[in-house]
VEXTORBA-515539 format. One line per field, with one value per residue: x, y, z of N, C-alpha, C in turn. Coordinates in steps of 0.2 Angstrom, whole numbers. Layout:
! residues N
n_X <- X | ... $
n_Y <- Y | ... $
n_Z <- Z | ... $
ca_X <- X | ... $
ca_Y <- Y | ... $
ca_Z <- Z | ... $
c_X <- X | ... $
c_Y <- Y | ... $
c_Z <- Z | ... $
//
This chain:
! residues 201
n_X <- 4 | 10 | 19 | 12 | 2 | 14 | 18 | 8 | 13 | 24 | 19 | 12 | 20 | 23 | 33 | 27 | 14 | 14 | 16 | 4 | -8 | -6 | -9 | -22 | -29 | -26 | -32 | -46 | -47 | -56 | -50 | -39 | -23 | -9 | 0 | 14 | 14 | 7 | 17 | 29 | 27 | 23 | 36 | 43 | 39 | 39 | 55 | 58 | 51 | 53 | 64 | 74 | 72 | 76 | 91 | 93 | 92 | 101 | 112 | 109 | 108 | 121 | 130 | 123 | 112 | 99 | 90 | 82 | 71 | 59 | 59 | 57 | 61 | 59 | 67 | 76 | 68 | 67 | 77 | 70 | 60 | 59 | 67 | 58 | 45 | 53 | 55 | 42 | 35 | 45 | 41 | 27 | 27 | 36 | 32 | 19 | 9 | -5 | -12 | -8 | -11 | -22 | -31 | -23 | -11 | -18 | -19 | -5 | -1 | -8 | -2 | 11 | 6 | 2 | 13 | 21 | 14 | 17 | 29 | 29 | 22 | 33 | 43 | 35 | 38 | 30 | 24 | 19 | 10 | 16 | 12 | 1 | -5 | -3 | -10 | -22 | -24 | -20 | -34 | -45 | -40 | -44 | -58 | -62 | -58 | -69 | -82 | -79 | -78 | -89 | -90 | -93 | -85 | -86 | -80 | -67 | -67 | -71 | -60 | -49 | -53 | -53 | -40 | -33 | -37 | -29 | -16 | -14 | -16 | -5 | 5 | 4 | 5 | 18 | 24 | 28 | 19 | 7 | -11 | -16 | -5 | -11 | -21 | -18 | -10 | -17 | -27 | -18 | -16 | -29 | -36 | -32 | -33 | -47 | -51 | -44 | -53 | -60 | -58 | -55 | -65 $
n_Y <- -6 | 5 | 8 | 9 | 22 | 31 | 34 | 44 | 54 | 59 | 57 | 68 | 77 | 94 | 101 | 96 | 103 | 115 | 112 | 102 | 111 | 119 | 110 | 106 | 116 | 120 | 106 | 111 | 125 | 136 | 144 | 149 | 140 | 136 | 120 | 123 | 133 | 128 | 119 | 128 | 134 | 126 | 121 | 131 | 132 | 121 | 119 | 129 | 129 | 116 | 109 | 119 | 122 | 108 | 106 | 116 | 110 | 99 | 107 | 112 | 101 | 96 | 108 | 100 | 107 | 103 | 86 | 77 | 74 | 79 | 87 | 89 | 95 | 108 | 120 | 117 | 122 | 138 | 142 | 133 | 136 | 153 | 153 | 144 | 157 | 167 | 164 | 159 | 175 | 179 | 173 | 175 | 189 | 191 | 181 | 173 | 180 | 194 | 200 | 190 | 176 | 176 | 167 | 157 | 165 | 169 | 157 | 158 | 167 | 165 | 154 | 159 | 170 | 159 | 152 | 163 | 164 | 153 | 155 | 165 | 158 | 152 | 158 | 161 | 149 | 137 | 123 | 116 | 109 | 107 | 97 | 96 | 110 | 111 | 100 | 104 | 117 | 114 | 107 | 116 | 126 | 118 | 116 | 130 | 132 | 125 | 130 | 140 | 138 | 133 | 117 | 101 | 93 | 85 | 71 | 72 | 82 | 75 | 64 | 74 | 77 | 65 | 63 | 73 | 65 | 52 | 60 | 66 | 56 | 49 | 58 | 57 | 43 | 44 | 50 | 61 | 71 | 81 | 81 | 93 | 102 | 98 | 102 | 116 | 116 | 114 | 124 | 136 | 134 | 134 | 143 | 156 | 154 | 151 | 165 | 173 | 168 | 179 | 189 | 182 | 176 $
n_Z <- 0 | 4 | -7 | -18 | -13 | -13 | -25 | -29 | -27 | -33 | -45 | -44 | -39 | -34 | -46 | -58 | -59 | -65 | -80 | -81 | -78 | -88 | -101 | -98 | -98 | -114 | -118 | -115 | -120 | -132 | -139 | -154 | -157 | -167 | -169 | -168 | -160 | -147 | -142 | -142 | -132 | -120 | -122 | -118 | -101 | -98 | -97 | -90 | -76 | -73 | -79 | -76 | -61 | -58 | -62 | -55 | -40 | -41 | -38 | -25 | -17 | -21 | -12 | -2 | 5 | 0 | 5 | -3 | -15 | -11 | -3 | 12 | 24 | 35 | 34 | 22 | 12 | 10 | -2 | -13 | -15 | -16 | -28 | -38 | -36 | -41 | -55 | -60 | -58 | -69 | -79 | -82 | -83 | -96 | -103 | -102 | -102 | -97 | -107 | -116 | -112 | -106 | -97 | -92 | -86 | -74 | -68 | -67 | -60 | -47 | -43 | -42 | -29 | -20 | -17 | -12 | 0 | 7 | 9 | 18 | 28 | 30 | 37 | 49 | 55 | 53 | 44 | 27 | 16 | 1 | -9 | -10 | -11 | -24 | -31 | -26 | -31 | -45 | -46 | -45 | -54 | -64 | -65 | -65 | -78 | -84 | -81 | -88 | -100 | -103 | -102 | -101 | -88 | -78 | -74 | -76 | -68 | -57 | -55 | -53 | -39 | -32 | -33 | -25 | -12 | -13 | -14 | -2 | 8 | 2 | 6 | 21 | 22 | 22 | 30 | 30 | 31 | 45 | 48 | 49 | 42 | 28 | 27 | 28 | 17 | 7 | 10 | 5 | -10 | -18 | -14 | -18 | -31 | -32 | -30 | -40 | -50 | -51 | -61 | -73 | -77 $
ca_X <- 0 | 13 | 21 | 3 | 2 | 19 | 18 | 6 | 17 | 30 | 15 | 10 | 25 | 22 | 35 | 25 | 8 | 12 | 13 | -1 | -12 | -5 | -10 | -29 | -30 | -26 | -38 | -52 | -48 | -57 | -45 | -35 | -18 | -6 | 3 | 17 | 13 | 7 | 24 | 34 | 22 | 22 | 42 | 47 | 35 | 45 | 62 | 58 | 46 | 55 | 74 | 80 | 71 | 78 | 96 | 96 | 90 | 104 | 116 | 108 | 111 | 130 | 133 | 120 | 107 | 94 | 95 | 80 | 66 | 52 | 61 | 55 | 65 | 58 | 74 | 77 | 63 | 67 | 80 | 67 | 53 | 62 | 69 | 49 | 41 | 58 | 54 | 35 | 37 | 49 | 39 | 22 | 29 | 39 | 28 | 14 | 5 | -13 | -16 | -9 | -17 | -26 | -32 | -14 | -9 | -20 | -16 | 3 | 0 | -11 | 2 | 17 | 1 | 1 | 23 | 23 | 8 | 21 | 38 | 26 | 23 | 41 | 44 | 32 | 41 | 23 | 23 | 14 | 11 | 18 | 12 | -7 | -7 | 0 | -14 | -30 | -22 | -26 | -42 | -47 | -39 | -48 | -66 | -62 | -60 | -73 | -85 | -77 | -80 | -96 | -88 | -95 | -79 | -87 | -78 | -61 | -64 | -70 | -55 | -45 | -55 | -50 | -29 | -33 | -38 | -25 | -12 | -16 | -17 | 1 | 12 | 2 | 8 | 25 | 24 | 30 | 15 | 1 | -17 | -13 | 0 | -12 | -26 | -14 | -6 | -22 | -31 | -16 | -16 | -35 | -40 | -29 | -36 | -53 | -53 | -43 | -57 | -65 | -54 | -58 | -71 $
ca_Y <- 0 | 12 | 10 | 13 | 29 | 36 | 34 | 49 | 59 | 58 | 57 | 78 | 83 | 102 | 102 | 97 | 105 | 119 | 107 | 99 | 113 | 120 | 105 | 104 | 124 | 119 | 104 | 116 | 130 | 137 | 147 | 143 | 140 | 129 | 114 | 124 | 138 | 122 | 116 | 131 | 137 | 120 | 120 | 138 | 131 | 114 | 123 | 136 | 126 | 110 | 109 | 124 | 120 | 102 | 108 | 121 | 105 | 96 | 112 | 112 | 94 | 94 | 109 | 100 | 111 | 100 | 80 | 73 | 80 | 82 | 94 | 89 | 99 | 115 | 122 | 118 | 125 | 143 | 144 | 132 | 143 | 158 | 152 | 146 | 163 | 172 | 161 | 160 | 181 | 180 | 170 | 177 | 196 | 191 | 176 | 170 | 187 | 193 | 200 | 183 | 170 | 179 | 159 | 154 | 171 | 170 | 151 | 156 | 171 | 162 | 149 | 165 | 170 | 151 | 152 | 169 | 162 | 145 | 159 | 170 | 152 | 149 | 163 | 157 | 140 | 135 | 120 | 115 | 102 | 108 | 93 | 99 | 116 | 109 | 96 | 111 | 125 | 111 | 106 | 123 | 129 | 114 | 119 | 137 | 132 | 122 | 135 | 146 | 139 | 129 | 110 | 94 | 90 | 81 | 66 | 76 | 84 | 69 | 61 | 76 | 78 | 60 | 64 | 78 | 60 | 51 | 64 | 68 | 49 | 48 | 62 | 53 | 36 | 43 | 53 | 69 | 77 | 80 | 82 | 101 | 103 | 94 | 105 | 121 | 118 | 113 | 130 | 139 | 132 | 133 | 149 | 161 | 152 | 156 | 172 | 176 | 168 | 184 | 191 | 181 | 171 $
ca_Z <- 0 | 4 | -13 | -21 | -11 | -13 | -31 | -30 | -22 | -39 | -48 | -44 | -38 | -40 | -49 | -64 | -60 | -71 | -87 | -81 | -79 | -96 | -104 | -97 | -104 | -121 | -119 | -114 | -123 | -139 | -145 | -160 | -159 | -170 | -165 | -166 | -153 | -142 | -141 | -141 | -124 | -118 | -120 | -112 | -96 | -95 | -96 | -85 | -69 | -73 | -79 | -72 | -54 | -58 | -61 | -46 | -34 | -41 | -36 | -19 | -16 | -20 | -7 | 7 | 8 | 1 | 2 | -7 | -20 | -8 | 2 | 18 | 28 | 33 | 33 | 14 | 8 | 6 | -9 | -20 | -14 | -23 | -34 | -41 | -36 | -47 | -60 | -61 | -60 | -75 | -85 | -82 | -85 | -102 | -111 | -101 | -100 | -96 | -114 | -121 | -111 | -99 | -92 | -88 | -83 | -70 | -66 | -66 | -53 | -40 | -39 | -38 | -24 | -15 | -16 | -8 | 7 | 9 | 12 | 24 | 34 | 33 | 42 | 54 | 57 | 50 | 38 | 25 | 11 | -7 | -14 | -7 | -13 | -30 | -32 | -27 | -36 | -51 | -45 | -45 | -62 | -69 | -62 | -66 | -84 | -87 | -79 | -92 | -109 | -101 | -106 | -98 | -84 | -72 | -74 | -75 | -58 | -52 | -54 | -49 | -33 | -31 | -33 | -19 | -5 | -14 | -13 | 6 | 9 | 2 | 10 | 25 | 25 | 21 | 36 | 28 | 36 | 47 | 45 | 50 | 36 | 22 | 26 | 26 | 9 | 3 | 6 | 2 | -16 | -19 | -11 | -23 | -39 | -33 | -29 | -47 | -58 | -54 | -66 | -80 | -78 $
c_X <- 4 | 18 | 15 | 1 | 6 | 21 | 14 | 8 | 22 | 25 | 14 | 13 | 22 | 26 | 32 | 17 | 9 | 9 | 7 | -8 | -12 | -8 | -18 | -32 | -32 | -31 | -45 | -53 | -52 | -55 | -40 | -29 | -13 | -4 | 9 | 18 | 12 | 13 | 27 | 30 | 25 | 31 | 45 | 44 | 38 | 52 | 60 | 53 | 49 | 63 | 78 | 80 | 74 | 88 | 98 | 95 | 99 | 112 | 115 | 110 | 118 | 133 | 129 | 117 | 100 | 97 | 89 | 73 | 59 | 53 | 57 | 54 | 61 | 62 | 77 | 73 | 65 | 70 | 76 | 61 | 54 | 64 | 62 | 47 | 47 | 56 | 48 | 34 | 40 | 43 | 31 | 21 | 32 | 36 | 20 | 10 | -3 | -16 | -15 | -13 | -20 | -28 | -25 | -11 | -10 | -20 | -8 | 5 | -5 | -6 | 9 | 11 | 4 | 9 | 24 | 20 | 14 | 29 | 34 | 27 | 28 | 42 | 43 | 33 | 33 | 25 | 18 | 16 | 10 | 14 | 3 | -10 | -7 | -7 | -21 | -28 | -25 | -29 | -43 | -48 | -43 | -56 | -66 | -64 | -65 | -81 | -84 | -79 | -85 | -95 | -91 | -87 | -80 | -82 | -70 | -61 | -65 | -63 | -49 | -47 | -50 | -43 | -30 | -35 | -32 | -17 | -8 | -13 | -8 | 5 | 9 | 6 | 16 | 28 | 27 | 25 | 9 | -4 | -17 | -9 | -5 | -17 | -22 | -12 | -12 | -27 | -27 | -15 | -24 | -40 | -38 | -31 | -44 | -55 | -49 | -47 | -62 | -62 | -53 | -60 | -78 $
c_Y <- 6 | 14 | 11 | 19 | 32 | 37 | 41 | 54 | 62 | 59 | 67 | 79 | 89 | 103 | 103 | 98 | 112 | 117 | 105 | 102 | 117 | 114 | 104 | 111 | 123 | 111 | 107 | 121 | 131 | 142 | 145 | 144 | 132 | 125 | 118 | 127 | 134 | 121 | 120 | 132 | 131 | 120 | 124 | 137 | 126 | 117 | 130 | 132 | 119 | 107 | 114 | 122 | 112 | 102 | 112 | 116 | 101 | 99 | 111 | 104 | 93 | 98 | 106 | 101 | 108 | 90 | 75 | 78 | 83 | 87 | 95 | 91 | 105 | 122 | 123 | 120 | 130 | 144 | 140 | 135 | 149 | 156 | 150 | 152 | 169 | 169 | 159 | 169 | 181 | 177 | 173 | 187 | 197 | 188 | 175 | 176 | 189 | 195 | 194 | 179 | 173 | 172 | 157 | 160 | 171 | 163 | 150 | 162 | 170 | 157 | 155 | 168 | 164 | 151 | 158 | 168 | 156 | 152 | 161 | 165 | 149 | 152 | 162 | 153 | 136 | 129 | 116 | 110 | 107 | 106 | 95 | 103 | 114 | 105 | 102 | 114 | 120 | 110 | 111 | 125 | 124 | 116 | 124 | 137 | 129 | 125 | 140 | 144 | 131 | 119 | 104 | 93 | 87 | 76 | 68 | 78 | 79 | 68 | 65 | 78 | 71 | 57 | 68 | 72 | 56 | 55 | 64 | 62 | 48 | 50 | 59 | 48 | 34 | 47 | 60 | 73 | 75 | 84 | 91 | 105 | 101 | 100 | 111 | 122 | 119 | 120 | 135 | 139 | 134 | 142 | 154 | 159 | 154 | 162 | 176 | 174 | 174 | 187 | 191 | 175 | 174 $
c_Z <- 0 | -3 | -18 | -21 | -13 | -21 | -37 | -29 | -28 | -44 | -51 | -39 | -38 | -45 | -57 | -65 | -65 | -77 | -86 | -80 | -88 | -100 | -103 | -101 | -111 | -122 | -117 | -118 | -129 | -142 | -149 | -159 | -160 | -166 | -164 | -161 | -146 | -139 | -139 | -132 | -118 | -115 | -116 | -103 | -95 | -93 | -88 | -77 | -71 | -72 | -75 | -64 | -54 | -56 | -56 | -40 | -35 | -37 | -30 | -16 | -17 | -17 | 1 | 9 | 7 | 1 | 0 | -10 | -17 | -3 | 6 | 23 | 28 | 31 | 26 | 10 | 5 | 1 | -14 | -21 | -18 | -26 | -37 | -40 | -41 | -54 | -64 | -62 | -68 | -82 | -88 | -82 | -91 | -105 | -110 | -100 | -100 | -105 | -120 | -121 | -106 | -92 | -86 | -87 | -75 | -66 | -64 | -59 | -49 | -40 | -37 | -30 | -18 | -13 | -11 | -1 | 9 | 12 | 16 | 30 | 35 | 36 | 50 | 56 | 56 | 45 | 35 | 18 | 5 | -11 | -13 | -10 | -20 | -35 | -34 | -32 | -44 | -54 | -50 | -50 | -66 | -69 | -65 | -72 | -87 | -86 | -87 | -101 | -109 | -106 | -99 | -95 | -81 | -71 | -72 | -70 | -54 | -50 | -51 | -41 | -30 | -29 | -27 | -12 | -7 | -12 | -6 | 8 | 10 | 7 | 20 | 28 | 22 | 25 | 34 | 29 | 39 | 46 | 43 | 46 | 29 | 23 | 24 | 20 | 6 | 0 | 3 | -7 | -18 | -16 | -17 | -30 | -40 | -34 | -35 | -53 | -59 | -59 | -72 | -82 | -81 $
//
């Protein structure tokens, strides 16, 4: 069971909730764009929320600061914390912009929001589940969207309603948090995505 659970864990990383909400946009979406602008988009969003945070872990791990991917520690949080909110900034002020994609603009600064709420309750000696916020913030953006360009989702959010007890369940029974940490990521991730679909919903 606990290799069943932890499987989710790897699974929706945050690392790759960007790509994964990029990717439910573009299936939702009815706007037209090519297969190329797909890919290019799809690519500067991998590079940039993926390898570079991949390559800066690998940094941090060879001077000792971090010693494994789920950065457990509350302690080695902060340098991948910023390093995400400089690099969700950059990206959502240079490509992913409000008069591009207004959707994923607003999907890319509720998660720079949820980053900035996770440093505040570091500060705090507060912790909270990444992997939590990572999963709602999703949720959320999936709901928003399908609100938005009125499409039959249910089954979609089911199933990601159902990654959000899965998820929980995981970092659970791999003791990387308590109940009090899962509910705290949880709303930090899902509360900032609702309160920006005023914006462009």
């Amino acid at each position: 069971m606990k290799k069943f659970l932890s499987f989710f864990s790897y699974l929706f990383h945050p690392i790759f909730v960007p790509v994964f909400g990029t990717l439910f946009y573009f299936l939702f979406s009815n706007y037209y764009f090519t297969e190329q602008q797909k890919y290019l988009i799809l690519l500067q969003i991998i590079i940039i929320t993926i390898l570079i945070p991949i390559s800066f872990y690998y940094l941090l791990r060879s001077f000792g600061k971090v010693d494994s991917v789920m950065v457990s520690q509350l302690s080695q949080r902060k340098f991948p914390l910023l390093l995400h909110a400089i690099l969700i900034f950059l990206l959502i002020t240079k490509s992913i912009t409000a008069e591009v994609i207004p959707e994923l603009y607003y999907y890319f600064l509720g998660g720079l929001i949820s980053t900035f709420l996770l440093l505040i309750l570091l500060l705090l000696k507060i912790k909270a589940s990444i992997h939590m916020l990572g999963i709602s913030t999703l949720t959320a953006f999936v709901m928003a969207l399908s609100f938005h360009y009125l499409s039959n989702a249910i089954y979609t959010i089911a199933i990601l309603v159902a990654m959000n007890g899965l998820v929980a369940s995981s970092r659970l029974e791999m003791q990387a948090h308590t109940n009090k940490e899962l509910v705290i990521g949880f709303f930090s991730g899902m509360l900032p995505q609702i309160i920006l679909t005023y914006f462009w919903l």
